[in-house]
C-alpha positions as CSV (number, residue, x, y, z in Angstrom):
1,X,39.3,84.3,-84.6
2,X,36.7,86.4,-82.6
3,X,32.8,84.9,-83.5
4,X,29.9,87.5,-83.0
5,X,27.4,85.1,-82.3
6,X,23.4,86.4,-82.5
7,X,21.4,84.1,-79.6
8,X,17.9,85.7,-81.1
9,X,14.9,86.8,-79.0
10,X,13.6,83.9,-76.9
11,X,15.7,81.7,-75.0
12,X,19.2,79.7,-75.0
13,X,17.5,77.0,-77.9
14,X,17.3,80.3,-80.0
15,X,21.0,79.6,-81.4
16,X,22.0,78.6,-84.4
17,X,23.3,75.1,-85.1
18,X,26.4,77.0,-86.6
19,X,26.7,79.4,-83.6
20,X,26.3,76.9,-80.6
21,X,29.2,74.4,-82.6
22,X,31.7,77.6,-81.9
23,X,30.3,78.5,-78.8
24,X,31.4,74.9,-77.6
25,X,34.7,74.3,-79.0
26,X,35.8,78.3,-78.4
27,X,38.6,79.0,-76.1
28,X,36.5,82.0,-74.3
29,X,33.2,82.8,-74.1
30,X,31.8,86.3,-73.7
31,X,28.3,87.2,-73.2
32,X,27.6,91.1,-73.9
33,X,24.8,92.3,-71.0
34,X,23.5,95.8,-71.7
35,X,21.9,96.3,-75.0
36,X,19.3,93.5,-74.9
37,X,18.4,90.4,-72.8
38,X,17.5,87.4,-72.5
39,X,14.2,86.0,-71.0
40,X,16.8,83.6,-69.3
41,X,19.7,84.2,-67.4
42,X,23.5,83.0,-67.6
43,X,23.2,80.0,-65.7
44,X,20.4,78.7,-68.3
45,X,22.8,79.6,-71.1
46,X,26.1,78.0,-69.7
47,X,23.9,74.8,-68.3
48,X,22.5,74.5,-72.0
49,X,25.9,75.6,-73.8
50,X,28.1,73.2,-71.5
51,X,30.5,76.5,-71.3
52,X,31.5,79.1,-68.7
53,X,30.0,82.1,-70.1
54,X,31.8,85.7,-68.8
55,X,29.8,88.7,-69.0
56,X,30.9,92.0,-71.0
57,X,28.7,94.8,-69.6
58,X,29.2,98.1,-71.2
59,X,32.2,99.2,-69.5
60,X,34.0,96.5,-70.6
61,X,32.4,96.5,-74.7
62,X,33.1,100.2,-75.2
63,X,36.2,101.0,-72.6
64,X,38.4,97.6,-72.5
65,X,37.4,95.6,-75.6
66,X,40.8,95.1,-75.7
67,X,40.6,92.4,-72.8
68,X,38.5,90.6,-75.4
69,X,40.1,90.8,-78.6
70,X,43.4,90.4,-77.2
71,X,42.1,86.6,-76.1
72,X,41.2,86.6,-79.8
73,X,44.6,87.5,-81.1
74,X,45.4,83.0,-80.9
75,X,42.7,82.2,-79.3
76,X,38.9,81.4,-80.9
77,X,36.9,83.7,-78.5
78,X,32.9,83.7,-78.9
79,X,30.9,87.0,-78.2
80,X,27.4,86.2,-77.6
81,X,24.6,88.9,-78.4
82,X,21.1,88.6,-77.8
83,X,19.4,89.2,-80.9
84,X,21.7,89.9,-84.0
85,X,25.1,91.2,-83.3
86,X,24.6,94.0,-85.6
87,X,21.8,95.2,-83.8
88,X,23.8,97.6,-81.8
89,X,26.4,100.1,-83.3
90,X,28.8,99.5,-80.6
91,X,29.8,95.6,-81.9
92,X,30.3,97.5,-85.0
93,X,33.1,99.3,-83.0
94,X,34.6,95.3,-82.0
95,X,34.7,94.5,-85.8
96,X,36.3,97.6,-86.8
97,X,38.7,97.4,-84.3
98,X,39.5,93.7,-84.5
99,X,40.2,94.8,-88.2
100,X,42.3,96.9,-87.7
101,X,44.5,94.7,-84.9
102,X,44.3,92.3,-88.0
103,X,42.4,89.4,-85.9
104,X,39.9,88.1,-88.6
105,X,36.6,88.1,-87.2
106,X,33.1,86.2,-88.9
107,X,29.6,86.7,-87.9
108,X,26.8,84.1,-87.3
109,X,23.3,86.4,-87.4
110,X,19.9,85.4,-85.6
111,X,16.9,86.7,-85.4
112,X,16.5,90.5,-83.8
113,X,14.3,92.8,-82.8
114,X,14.0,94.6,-86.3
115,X,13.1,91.7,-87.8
116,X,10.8,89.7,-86.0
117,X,8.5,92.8,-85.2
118,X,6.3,91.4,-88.5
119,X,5.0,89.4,-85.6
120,X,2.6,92.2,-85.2
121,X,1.0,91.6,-89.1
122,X,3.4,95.3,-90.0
123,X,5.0,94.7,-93.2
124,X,8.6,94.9,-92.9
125,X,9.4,97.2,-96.0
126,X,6.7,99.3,-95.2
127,X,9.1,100.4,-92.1
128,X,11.1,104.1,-91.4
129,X,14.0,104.7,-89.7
130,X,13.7,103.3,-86.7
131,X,14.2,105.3,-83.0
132,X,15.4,104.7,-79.9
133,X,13.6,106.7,-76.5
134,X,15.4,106.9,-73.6
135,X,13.9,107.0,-70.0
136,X,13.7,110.6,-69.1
137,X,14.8,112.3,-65.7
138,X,13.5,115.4,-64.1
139,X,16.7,117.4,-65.9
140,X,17.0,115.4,-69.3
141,X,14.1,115.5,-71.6
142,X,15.6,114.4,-75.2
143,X,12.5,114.5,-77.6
144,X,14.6,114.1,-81.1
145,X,13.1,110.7,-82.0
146,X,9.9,113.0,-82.6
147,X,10.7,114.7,-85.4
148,X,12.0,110.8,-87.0
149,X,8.5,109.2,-86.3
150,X,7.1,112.9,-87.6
151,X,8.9,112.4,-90.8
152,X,8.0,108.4,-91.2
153,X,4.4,108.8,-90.7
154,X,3.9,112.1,-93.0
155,X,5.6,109.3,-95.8
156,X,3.5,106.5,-95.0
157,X,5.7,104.3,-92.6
158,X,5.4,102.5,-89.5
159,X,8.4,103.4,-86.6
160,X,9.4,100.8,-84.9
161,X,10.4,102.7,-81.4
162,X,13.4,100.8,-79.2
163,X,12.6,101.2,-75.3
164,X,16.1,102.2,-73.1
165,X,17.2,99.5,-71.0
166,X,19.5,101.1,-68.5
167,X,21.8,98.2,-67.1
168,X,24.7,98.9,-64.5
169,X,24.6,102.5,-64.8
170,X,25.9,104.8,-61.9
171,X,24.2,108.1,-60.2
172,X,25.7,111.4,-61.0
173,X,26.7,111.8,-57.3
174,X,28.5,108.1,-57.6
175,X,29.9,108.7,-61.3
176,X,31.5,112.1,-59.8
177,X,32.7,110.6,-56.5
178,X,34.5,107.9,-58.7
179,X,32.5,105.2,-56.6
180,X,31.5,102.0,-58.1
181,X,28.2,101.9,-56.8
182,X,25.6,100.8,-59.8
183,X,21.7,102.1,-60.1
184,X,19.1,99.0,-59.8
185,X,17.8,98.1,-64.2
186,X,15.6,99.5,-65.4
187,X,13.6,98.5,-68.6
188,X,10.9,101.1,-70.2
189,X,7.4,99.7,-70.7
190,X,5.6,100.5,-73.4
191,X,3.0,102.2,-71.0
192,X,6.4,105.0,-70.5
193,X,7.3,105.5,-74.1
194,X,3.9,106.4,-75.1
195,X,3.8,108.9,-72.1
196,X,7.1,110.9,-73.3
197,X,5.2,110.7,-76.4
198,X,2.6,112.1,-75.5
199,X,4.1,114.6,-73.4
200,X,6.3,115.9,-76.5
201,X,3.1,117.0,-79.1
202,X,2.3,118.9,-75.2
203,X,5.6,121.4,-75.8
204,X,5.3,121.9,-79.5
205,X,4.1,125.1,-81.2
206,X,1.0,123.2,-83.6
207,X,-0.5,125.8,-86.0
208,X,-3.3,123.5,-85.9
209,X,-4.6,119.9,-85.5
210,X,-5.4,117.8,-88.4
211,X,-5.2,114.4,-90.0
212,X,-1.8,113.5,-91.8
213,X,-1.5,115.6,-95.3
214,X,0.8,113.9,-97.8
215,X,1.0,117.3,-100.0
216,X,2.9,118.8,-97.5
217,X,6.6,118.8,-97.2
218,X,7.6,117.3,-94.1
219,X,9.6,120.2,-92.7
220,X,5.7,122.0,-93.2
221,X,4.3,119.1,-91.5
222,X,6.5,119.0,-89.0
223,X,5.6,122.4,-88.0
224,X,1.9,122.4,-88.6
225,X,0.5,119.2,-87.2
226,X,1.3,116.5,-84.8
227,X,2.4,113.5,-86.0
228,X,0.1,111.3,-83.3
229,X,-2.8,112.4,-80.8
230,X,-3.9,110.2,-77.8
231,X,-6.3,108.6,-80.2
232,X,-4.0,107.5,-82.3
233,X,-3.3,103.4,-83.2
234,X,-0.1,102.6,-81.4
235,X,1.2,98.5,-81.4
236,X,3.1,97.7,-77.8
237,X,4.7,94.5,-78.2
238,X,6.7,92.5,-75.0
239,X,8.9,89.5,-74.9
240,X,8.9,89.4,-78.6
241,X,10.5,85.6,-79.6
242,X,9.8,84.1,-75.9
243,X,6.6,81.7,-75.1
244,X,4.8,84.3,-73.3
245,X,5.3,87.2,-76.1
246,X,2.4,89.7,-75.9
247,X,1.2,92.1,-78.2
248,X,-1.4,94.5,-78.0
249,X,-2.7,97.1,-80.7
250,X,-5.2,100.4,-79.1
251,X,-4.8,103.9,-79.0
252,X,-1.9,105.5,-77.5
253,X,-4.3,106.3,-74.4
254,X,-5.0,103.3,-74.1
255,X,-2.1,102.1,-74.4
256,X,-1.2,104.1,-71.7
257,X,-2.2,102.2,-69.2
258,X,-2.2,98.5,-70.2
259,X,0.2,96.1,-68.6
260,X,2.3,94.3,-71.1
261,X,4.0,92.3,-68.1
262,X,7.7,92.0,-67.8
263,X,10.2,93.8,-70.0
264,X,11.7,94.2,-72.8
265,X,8.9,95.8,-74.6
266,X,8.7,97.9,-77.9
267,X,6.6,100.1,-79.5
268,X,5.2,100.1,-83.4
269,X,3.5,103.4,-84.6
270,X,1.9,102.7,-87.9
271,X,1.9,104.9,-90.7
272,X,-0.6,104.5,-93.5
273,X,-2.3,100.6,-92.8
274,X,-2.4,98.1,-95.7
275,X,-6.3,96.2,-95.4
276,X,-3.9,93.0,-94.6
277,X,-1.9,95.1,-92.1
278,X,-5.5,96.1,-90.3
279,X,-6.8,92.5,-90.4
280,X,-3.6,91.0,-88.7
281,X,-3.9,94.1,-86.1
282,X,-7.4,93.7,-85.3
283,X,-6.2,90.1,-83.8
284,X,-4.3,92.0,-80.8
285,X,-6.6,94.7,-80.8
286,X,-8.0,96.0,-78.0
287,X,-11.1,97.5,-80.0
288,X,-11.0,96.3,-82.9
289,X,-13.5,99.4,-84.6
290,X,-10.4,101.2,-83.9
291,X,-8.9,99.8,-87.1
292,X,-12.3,100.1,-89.1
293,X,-12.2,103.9,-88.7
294,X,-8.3,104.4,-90.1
């Protein structure tokens, strides 16, 4: 049997009664370390879990799963994921291909980012598609998650924004040279997404500026307005689930430069605000009239 088990947010007492009794009597533990982390490290888990823990980075996930699922063929082998395990596509990949090597597979969910971001007082249905923004270089400038937020907020919903993590990843010159030397991690702050943000609505062709018009189709609005100025209310949130979680409601300049400490952050853009949904912000604002004048 292979058991995707979801570890949630804060720290190894964030499983699940169910998911620590396989974690203990499995024949192999795995511990997938790239799309999310922990605000603890292995050691804590396998002190607390009573288990050797082995760590899948990405390379091993998306290029050898087979090293895991073949353990999993007569063997019970427990794959950890911080969060839920269906909060990345790629251990929707494991499933599917455990399926179709015929190794039956069940799935013990936790909390996970796209859940627990109500922490901020955002109701959860009144949430878009949610985007992922990756840490730019000086020759890779992606801005597609633009035109998502653009579509959310010209409907009325918040967008919750995922901040890259970049985790054992190689340097062009390395990658080329076949050499198997890894880049320090990185982890975007909140004070970086709303940069690239910012920096986007800077390259776009406005007709004009003007506040959000709901009469508008949103390939119209997406052309005549931006979605967000500098003045708009942005919600950073940091270490979501974990005893020293932050969060931290302002305008995106301000946002841009207040420390939210260590990673991972996220980022909230609100669409159209609920008088419940401004109360519970104005308790982690940072001016609080900011909220009166929405």
């Amino acid at each position: 049997m292979l058991y995707l088990v979801g570890l949630g947010l804060g720290d190894a007492k964030d499983i699940t009664v169910k998911g620590l009794e396989i974690v203990k009597n499995a024949d192999f533990v795995f511990l997938e370390a790239y799309t999310s982390i922990l605000c603890v490290g292995q050691q804590v888990l396998e002190e607390f879990y009573g288990r050797q823990i082995k760590l899948a980075d990405r390379e091993t996930v998306e290029q050898n799963s087979d090293l895991i699922l073949e353990n999993a063929k007569d063997k019970d082998v427990a794959f950890l994921v911080v969060g839920d395990p269906f909060g990345a596509t790629t251990h929707t990949d494991l499933v599917l291909r455990a399926h179709q090597l015929n190794i039956p597979y069940q799935v013990i969910h936790n909390a996970s980012i796209m859940n627990a971001v109500g922490c901020c007082g955002l109701q959860l249905y009144n949430f878009g598609e949610t985007v992922s923004i990756v840490l730019w270089t000086d020759s890779w400038k992606p801005d597609s998650f633009y035109d998502k937020i653009a579509s959310n907020r010209k409907q009325g919903l918040h967008t919750l924004c995922l901040l890259d993590i970049k985790v054992k990843e190689q340097s062009v010159e390395n990658m080329m040279r076949g050499r198997k030397i890894y880049e320090p991690p990185r982890y975007m702050s909140v004070n970086e997404a709303v940069r690239q943000l910012l920096d986007v609505i800077k390259t776009r062709d406005f007709k004009e500026e003007s506040p959000v018009s709901y009469q508008l189709s949103t390939e119209q609005f997406l052309l005549l307005f931006p979605a967000y100025t500098e003045s708009s209310i942005a919600v950073g949130l940091a270490r979501v689930g974990s005893a020293n979680q932050r969060i931290v409601c302002g305008s995106m300049k301000e946002l841009l430069s207040h420390d939210l400490g260590p990673p991972l952050h996220s980022l909230v853009i609100p669409g159209h605000l609920h008088f419940i949904e401004k109360d519970m912000l104005k308790l982690f604002a940072l001016n609080a009239s900011i909220l009166d004048e929405s």
